[in-house]
LUMTILUM-20161 format. One line per 5 residues: their letters; for each residue x negated, y negated, z negated of N, C-alpha, C. Coordinates in steps of 0.2 Angstrom, whole numbers. Each point is the difference from the previous one (the first is absolute). Layout:
% LUMTILUM-20161
A	X/Y/Z/X/Y/Z/X/Y/Z | ...
This chain:
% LUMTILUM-20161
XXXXX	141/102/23/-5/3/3/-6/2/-5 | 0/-4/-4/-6/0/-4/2/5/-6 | 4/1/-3/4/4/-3/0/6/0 | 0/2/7/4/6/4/-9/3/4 | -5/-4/1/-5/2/1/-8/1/-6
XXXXX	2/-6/-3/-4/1/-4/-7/-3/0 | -3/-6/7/-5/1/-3/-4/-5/-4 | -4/3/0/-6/-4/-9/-1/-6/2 | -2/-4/6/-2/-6/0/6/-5/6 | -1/-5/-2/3/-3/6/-4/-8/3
XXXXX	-4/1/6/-3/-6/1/5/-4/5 | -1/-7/-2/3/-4/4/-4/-6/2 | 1/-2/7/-5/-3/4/1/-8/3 | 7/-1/-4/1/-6/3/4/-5/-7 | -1/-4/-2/4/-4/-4/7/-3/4
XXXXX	5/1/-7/5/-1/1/2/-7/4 | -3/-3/1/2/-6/4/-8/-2/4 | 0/-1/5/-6/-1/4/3/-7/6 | -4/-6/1/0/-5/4/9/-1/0 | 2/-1/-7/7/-3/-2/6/6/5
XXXXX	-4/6/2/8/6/1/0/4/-4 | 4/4/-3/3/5/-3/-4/7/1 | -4/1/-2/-4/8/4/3/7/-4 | 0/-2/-6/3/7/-3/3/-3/-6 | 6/4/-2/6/-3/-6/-4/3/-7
XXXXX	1/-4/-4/-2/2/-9/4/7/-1 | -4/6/0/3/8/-2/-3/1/-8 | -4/-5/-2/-1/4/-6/3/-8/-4 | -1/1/-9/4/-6/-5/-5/-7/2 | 1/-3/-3/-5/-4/1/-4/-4/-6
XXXXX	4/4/-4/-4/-1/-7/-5/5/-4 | -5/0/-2/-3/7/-1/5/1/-7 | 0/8/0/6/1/-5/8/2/1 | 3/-5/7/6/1/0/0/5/3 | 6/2/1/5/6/4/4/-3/6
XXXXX	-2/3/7/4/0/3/4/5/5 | 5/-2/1/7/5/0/-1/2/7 | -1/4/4/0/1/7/4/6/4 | 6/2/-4/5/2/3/-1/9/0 | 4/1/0/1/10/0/-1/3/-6
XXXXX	0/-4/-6/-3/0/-6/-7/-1/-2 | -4/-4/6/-9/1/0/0/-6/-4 | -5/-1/-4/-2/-3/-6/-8/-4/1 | -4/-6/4/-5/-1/-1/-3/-4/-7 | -2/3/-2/-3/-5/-7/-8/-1/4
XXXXX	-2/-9/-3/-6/-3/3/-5/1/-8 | -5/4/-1/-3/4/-5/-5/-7/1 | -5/-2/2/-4/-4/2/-4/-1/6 | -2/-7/-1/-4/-1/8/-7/-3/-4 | -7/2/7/-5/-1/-3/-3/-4/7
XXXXX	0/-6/-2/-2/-6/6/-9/0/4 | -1/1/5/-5/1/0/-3/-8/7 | -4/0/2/-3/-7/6/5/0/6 | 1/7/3/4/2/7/3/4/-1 | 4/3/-5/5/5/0/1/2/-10
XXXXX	7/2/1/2/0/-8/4/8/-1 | -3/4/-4/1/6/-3/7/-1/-5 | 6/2/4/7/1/-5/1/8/-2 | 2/2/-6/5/5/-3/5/-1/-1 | 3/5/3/8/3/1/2/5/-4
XXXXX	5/-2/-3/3/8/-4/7/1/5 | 1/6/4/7/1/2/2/4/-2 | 5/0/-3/7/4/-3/6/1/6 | 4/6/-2/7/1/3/5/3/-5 | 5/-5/-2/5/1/-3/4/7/3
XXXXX	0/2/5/3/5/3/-2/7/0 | -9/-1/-2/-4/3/-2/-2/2/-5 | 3/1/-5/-3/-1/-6/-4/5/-3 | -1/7/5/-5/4/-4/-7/-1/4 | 1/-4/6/-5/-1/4/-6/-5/-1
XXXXX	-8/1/-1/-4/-4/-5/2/-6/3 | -1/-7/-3/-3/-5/2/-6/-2/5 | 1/-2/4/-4/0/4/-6/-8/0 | -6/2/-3/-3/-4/1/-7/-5/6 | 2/-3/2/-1/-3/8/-5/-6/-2
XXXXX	-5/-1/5/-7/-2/-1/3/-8/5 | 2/-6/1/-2/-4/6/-5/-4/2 | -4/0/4/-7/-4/2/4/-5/6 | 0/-5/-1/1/-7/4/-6/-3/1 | -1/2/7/-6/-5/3/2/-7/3
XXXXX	0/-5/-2/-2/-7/0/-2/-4/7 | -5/2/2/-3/-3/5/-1/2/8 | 9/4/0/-2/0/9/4/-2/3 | 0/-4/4/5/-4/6/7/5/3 | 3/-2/2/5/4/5/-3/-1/6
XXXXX	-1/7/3/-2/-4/6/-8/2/3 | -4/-2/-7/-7/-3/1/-3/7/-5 | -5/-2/-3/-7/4/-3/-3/-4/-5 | -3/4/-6/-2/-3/-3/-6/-5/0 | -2/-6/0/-6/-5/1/-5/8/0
XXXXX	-3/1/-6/-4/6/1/4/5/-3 | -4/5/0/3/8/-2/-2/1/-7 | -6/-4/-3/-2/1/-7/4/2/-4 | 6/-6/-2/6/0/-2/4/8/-3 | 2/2/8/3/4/2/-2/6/-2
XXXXX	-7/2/2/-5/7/-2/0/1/-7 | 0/-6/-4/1/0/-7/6/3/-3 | 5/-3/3/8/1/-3/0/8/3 | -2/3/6/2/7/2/-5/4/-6 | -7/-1/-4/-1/3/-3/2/-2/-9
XXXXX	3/-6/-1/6/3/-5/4/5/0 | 3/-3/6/8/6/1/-5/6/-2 | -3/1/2/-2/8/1/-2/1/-6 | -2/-3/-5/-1/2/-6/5/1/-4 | 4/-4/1/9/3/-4/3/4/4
XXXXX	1/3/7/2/1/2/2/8/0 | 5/4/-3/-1/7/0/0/3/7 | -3/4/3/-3/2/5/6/5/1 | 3/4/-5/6/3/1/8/-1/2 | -1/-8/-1/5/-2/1/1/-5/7
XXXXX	5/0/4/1/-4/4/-2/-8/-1 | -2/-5/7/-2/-7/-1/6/-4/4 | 4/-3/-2/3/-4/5/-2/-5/0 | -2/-5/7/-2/-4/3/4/-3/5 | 1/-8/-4/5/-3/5/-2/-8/0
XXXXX	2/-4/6/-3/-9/1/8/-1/1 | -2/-4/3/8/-4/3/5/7/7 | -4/0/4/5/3/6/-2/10/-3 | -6/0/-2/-3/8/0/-5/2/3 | -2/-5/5/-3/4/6/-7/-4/1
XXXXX	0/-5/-1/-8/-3/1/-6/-2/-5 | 2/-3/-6/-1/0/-4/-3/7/-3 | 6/5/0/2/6/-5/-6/4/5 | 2/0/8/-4/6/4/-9/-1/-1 | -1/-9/-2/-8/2/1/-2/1/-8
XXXXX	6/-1/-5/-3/1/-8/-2/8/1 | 6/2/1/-2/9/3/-2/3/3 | -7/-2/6/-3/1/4/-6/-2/-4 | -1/-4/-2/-7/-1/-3/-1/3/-6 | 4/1/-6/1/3/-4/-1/10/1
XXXXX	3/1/7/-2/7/3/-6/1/-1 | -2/-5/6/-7/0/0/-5/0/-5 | 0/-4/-4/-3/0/-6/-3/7/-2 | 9/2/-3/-2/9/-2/-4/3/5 | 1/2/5/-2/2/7/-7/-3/-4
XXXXX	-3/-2/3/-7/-5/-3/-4/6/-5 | 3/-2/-6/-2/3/-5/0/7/1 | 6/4/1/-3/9/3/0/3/4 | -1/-6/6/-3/4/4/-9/-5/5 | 1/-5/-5/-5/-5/5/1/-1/8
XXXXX	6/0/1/1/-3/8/8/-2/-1 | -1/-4/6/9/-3/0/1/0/8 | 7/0/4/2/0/6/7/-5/0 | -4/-8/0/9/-4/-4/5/2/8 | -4/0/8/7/2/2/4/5/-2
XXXXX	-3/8/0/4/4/1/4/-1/-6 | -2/-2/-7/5/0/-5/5/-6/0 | -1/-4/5/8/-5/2/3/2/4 | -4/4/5/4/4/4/6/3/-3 | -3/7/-5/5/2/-4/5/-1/-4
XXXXX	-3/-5/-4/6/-3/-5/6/-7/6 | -3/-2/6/7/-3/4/4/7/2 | -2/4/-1/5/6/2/5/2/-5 | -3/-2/-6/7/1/-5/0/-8/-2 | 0/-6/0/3/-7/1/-3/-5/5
XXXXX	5/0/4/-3/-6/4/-3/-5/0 | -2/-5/2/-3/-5/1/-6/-1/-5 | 0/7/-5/-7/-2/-6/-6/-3/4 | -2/-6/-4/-6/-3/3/4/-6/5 | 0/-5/-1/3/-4/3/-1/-5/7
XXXXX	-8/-1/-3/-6/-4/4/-4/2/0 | -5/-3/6/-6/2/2/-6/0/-6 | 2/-8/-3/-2/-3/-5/0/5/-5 | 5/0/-2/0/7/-7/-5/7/1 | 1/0/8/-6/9/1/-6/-2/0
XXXXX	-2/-6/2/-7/-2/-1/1/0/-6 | 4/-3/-4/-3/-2/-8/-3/4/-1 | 7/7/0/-5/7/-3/-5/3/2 | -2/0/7/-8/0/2/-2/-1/-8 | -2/-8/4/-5/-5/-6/0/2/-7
XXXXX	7/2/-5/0/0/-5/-2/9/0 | -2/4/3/-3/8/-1/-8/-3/2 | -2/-4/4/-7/-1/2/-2/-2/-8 | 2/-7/-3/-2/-2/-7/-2/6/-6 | 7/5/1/-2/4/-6/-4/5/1
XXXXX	-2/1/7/-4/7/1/-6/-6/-1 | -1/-6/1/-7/-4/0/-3/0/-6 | 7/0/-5/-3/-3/-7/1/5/-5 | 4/4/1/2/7/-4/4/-4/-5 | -1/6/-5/4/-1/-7/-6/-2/-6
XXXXX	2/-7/0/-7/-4/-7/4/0/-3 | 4/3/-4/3/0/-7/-3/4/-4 | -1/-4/-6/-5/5/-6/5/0/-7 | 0/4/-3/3/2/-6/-3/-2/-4 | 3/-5/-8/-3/-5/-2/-4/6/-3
XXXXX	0/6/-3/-5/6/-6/-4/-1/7 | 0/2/6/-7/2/3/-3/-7/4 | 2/-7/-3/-5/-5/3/-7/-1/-4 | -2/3/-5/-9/-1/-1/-3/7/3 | 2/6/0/-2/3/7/-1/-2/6
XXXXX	6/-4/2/1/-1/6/-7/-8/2 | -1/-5/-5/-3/-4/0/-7/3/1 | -5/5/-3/-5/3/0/0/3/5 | 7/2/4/-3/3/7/2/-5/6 | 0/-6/0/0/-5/4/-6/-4/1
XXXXX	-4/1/-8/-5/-6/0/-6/4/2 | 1/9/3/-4/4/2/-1/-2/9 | -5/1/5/-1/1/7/9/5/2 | -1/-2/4/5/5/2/-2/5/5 | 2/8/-1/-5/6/5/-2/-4/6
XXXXX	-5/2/0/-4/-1/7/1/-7/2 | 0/-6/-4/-2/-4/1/-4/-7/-4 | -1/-6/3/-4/-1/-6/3/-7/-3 | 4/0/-2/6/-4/-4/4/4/-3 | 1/-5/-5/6/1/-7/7/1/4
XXXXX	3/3/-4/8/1/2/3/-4/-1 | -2/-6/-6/3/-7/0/-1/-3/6 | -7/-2/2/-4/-2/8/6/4/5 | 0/5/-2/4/3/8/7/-2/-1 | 4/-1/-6/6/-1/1/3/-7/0
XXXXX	-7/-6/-1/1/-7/1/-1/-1/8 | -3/4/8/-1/-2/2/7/3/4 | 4/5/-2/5/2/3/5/-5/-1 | 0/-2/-6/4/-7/-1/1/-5/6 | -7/-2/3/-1/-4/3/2/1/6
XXXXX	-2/7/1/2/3/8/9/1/-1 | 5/-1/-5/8/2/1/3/-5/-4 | -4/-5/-1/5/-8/-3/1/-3/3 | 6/-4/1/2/-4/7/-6/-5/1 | -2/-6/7/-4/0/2/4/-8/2
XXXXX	-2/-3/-2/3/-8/0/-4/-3/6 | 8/-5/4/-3/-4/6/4/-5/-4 | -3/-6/8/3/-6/-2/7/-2/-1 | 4/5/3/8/-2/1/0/3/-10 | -2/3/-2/2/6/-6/-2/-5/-5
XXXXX	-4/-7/1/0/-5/-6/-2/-8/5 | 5/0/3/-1/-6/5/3/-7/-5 | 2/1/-5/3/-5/-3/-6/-2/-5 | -2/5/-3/-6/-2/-5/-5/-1/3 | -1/0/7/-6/-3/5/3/-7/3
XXXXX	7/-4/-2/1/-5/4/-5/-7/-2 | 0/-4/4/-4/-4/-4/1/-7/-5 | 8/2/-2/2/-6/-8/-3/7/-2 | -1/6/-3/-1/4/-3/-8/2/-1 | -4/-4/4/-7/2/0/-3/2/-8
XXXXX	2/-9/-3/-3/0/-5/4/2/-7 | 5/5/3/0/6/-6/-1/4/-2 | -4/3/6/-5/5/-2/-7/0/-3 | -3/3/-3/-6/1/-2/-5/3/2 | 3/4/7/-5/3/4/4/3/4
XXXXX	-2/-3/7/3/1/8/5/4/0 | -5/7/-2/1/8/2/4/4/-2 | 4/-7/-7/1/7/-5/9/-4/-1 | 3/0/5/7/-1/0/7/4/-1 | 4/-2/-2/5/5/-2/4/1/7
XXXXX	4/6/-1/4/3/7/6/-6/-1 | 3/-1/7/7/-5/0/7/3/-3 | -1/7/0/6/5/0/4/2/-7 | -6/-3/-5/2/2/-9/-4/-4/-1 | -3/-5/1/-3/-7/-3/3/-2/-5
XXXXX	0/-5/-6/5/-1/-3/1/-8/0 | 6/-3/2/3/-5/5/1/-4/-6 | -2/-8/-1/4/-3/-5/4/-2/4 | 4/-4/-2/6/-5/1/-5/-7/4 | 8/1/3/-4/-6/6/2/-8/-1
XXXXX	-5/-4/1/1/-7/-3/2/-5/5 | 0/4/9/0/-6/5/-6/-2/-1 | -5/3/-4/-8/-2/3/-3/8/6 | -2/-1/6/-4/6/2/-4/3/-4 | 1/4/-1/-4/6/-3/1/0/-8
XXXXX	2/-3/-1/3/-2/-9/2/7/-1 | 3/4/3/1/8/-3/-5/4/2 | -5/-1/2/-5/6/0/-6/-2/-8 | -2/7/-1/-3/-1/-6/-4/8/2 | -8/0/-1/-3/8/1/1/2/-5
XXXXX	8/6/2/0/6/-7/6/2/5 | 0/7/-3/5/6/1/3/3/-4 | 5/4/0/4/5/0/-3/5/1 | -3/5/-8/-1/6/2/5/4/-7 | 0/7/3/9/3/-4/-7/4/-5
XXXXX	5/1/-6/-2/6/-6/2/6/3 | -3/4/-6/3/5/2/6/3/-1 | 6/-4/-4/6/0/0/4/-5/3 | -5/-6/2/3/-6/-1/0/-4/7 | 5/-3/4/-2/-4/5/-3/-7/-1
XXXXX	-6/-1/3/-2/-6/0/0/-3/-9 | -4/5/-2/-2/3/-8/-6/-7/-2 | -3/-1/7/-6/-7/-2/-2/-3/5 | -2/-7/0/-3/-3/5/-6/-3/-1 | -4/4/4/-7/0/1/-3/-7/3
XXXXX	-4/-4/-4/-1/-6/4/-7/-2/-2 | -3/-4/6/-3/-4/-2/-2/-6/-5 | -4/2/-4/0/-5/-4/-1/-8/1 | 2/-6/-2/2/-6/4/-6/-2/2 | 1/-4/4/-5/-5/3/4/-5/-5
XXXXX	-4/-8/2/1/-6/0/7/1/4 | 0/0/6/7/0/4/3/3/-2 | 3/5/-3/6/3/-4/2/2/-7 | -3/-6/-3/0/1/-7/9/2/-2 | 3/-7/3/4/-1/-3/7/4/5
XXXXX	-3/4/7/4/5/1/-2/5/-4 | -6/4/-2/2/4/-5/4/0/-7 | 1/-6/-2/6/-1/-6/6/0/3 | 1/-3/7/6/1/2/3/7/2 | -5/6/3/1/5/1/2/5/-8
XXXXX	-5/-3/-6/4/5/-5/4/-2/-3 | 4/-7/2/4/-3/-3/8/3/7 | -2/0/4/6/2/4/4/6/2 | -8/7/-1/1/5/-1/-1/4/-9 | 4/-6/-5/-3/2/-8/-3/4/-2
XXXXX	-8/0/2/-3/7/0/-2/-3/-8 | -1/4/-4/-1/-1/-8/-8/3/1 | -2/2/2/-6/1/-2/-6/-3/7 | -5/-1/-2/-7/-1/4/-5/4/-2 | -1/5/5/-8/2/-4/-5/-1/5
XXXXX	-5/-4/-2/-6/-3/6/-5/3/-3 | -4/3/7/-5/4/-2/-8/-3/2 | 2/-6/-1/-10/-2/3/1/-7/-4 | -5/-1/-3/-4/-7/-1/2/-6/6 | 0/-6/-6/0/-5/7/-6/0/4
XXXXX	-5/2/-4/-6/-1/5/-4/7/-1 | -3/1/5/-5/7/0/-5/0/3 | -5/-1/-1/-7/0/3/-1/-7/5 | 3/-6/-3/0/-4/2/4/-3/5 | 7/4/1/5/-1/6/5/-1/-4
XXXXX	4/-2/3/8/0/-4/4/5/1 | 3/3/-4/3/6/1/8/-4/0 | 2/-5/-4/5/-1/-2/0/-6/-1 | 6/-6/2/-1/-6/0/2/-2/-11 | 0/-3/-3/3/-1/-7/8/-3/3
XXXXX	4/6/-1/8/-1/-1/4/-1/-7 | -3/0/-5/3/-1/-6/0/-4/-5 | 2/-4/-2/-2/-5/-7/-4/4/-3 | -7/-3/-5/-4/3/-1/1/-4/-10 | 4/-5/1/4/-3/-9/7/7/-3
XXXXX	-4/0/-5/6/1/-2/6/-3/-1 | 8/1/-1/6/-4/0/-1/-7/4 | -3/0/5/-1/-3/6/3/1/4 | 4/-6/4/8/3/7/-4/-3/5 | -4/4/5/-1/-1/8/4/1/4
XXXXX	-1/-7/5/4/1/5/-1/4/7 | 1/4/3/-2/3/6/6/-1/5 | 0/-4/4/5/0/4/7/-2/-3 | 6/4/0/4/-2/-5/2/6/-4 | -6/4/-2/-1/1/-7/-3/0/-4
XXXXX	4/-1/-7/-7/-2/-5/-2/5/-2 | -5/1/-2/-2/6/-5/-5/-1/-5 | 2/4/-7/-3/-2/-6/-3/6/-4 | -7/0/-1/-3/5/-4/3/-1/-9 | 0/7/-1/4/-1/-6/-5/5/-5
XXXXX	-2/3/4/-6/4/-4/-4/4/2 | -6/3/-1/-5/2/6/-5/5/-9 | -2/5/3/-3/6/-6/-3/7/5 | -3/3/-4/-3/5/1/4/7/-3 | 5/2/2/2/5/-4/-2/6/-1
XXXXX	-5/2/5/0/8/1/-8/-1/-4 | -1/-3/-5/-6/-1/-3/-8/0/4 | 1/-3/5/-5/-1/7/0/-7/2 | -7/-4/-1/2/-6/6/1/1/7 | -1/7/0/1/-1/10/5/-1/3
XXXXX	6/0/-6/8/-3/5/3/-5/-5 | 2/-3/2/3/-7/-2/8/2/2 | 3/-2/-6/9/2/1/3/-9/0 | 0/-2/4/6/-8/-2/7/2/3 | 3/-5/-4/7/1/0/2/-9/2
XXXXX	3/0/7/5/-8/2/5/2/0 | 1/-7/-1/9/0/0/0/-5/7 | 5/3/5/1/-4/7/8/-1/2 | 1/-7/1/6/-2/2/-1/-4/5 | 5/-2/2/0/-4/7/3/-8/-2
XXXXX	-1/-5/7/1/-8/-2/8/0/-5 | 3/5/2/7/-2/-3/1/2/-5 | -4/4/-5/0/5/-4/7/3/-1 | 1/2/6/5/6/1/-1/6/-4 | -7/4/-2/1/4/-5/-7/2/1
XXXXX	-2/4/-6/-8/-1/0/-1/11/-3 | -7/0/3/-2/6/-3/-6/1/-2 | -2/4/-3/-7/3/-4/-3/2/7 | -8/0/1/-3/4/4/-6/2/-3 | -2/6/0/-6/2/-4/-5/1/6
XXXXX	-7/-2/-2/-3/1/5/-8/3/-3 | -2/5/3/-3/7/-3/-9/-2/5 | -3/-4/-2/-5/-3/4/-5/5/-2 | -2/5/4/-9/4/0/-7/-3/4 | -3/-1/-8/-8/-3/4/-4/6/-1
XXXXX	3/6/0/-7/5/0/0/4/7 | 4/-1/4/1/5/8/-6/-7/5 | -7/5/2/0/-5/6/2/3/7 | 0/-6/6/4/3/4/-1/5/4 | -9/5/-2/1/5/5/-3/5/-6
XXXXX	3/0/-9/0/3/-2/5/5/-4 | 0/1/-7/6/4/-2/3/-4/-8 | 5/3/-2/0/-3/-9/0/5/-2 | 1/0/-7/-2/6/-6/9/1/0 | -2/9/0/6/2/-1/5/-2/-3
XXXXX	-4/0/-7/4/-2/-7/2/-5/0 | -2/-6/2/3/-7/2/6/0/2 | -2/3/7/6/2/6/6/0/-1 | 1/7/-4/4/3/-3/4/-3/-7 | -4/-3/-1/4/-6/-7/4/-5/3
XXXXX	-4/-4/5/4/-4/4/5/1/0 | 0/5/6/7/3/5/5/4/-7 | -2/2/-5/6/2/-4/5/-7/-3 | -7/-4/-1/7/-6/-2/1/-4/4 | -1/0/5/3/-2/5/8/2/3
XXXXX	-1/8/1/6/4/-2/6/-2/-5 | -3/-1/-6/5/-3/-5/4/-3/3 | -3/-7/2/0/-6/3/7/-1/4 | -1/5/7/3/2/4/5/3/0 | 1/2/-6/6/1/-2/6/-2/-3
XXXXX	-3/-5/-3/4/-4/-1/3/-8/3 | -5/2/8/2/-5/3/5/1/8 | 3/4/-1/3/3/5/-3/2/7 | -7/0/0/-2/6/3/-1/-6/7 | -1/-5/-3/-3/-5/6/-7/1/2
XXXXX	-2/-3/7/-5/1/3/-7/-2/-6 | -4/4/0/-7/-1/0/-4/-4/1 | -1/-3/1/-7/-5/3/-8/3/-2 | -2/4/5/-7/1/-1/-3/-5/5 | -7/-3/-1/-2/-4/2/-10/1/1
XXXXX	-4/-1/4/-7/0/-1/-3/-4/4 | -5/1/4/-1/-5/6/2/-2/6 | 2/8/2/0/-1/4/10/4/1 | 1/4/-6/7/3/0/0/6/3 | -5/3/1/-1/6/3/-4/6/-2
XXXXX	-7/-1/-2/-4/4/-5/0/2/-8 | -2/-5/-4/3/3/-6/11/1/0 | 0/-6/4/8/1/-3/2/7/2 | -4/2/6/6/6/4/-2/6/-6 | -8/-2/-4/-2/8/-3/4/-2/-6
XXXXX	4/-6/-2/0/2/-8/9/1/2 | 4/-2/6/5/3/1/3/9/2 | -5/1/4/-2/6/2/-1/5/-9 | -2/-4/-4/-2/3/-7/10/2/-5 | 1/-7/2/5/-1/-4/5/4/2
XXXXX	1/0/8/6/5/1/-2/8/0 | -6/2/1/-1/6/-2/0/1/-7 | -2/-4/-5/2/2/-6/8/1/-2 | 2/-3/4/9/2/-1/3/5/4 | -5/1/5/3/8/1/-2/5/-2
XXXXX	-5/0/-2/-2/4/-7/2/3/-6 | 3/-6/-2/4/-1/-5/7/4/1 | 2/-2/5/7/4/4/-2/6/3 | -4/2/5/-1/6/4/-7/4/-3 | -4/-4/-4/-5/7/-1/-4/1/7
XXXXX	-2/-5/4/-1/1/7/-4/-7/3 | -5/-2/1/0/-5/3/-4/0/8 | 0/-7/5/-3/3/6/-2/-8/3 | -7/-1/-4/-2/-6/2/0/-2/9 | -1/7/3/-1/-2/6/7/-2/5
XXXXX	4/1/-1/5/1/4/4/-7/-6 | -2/-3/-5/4/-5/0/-4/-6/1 | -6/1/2/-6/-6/2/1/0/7 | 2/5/5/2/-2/5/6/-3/2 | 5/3/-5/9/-2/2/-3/-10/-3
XXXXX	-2/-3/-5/-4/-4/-2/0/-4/6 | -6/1/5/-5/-1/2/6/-1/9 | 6/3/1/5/-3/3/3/-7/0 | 0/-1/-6/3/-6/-3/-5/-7/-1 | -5/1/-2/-6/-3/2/-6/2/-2
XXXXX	-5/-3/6/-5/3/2/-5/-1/-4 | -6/6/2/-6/1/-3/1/0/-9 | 8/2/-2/0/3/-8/-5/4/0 | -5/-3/-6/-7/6/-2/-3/2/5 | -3/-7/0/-8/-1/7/-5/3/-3
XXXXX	1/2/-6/-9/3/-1/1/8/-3 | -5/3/3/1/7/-3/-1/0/-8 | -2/-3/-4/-2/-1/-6/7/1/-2 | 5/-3/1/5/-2/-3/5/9/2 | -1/3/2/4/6/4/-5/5/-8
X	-5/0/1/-5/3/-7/1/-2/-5
């Protein structure tokens, strides 16, 4: 079929195995590079794949040995990651994203073929909102029934659930609410001098207008949404009431048979190519010292970068988590950890680089952790570019060389500077890769995961 029609993209909406069934069989190689044989004399070669938070960009080369004056056909696959059988995605953010990749690779002139596990529900409302979309953009209106109407007239059951047509509602209400805030890295200092101007006819900045829409379409946290970081063994891990991590991407230690011994306030938020790329946390109290060592120690995140003093205007911002001797072995719980060196590299006092070595009571096996401490950001301020950007390059290094384990950003509260110097790091990497970046739309997908990422308009400026 693909062969014989040709077309340029192939999206696919469901992984190969879902809740331990079989959803759809392996049709391309599985190694990037090989060849696989797929009968008639079709040829797929796997070119490369490019991994991204909630879906992963494959190349296809297809040949036919039976063919052989007819070109090679080269096939585009988008694999979205995060939708249920059955269900919908938690939000649409995701989603609205991945539909405007596709569209950027996708040739307009050639066919799309779109498939989940059965064809019809998954695939009907991918197609239906993606209709719409365009619809949207050239004509400024949508009519989702009469266009399911039409399309159940050439495959049945498209759209499966109720569940899925509301999604679409909801995900067409989002993007007509928020538009398209993507900026093109050449035209973001224009774009920055027309943000920090009034916006026509009225009397705020364009930053002011587009912090408050944040506020009005970022999810909106109740008790069930963080009932666990509200229990009360876990009172005195928080640093403040208000400011609690969601239950659903929290990140979980290991349980001891003590209550609450795996809660720890930090999350799970994804890069821009990366799942669950860093863990945004609070920086310790006295009551979690020695979960915080336990947490970098279980998910071997190799770096720390803490962005606030322990103390700042006379409050604690940060409880002291680290031996302060050099070649000195502290214990935290049952890890020890030892400062082995501490400098100024980037030719500034105002970050401090230390490097510990952290093993556990057994000394089953130990690793470097570097930890990148800045005393120049206050908490409702900015840091110097140049700084910034020295950090996060050798930090990069860093990361590279340690298989791409989670992150640890940390500040008082795990939310404000951490969310603005993550929000920095992942858009400098899709810059780096796309030429494109869209502070707004990754502060909100953020801000799913956990709440009030980048409480102050300062940090959006």
């Amino acid at each position: 079929m693909i062969w014989e029609h040709r077309p340029g993209s192939i999206v696919m909406l469901t992984k190969l195995v879902e809740g331990g069934k079989r959803k759809c069989e392996l049709y391309w190689p599985e190694k990037v590079g090989d060849t696989f044989k797929a009968g008639c004399g079709i040829h797929v070669q796997y070119k490369e794949v490019v991994p991204f938070a909630d879906f992963e960009i494959k190349k296809f080369i297809v040949t036919n040995d039976q063919k052989p004056k007819v070109p090679a056909l080269e096939v585009q696959h988008f694999q979205f990651l995060s939708w249920p059988d059955h269900g919908v995605p938690k939000f649409s953010t995701a989603l609205i994203s991945f539909i405007r990749r596709l569209r950027q690779y996708h040739n307009p002139q050639s066919a799309m073929l779109v498939h989940c596990s059965a064809g019809v529900g998954r695939t009907g409302a991918f197609i239906l909102l993606d209709s719409m979309l365009e619809k949207i953009a050239s004509e400024s209106s949508v009519n989702v029934y009469e266009c399911l109407t039409k399309m159940r007239q050439q495959r049945i059951h498209l759209v499966q659930t109720l569940v899925q047509y509301v999604f679409i509602h909801d995900a067409l209400v989002e993007l007509v609410t928020c538009g398209d805030t993507s900026v093109p890295a050449k035209a973001l200092r224009g774009h920055i001098k027309k943000m920090v101007r009034n916006i026509p006819g009225g009397d705020v900045s364009g930053f002011t207008a587009q912090f408050r829409l944040l506020a009005r379409v970022s999810r909106k946290p109740s008790d069930s949404d963080n009932s666990e970081g509200l229990a009360p063994h876990n009172k005195d891990k928080n640093r403040y009431p208000g400011r609690i991590p969601y239950n659903m991407n929290r990140v979980r230690l290991k349980p001891t048979g003590v209550s609450g011994a795996e809660y720890i306030n930090a999350s799970f938020l994804d890069g821009y190519k990366q799942k669950n790329a860093y863990m945004a946390a609070q920086a310790p109290v006295a009551a979690t010292v020695n979960d915080f060592w336990r947490m970098v120690w279980e998910f071997k995140s190799r770096a720390v970068v803490m962005l606030c003093q322990l103390e700042e205007n006379g409050q604690e911002m940060s409880h002291q988590y680290w031996p302060t001797q050099l070649k000195a072995k502290q214990l935290y719980g049952k890890n020890s950890v030892t400062l082995i060196s501490e400098e100024h590299p980037f030719g500034a006092k105002e970050i401090v680089v230390r490097k510990f070595e952290i093993t556990d009571e057994k000394n089953t096996a130990v690793f470097t952790v570097t930890q990148y401490h800045v005393l120049c950001w206050a908490e409702e301020g900015k840091m110097a570019a140049g700084l910034l950007l020295q950090m996060i390059s050798d930090l990069n290094k860093l990361q590279r060389n340690t298989e791409n384990k989670p992150i640890t950003v940390v500040c008082n509260d795990g939310m404000g500077r951490t969310g603005a110097f993550i929000c920095v790091h992942a858009m400098l990497d899709r810059v780096n890769s796309e030429h494109i970046l869209d502070f707004f739309q990754f502060v909100k997908s953020s801000r799913i995961n956990r709440p009030d990422i980048i409480r102050e308009e300062v940090y959006i400026v």
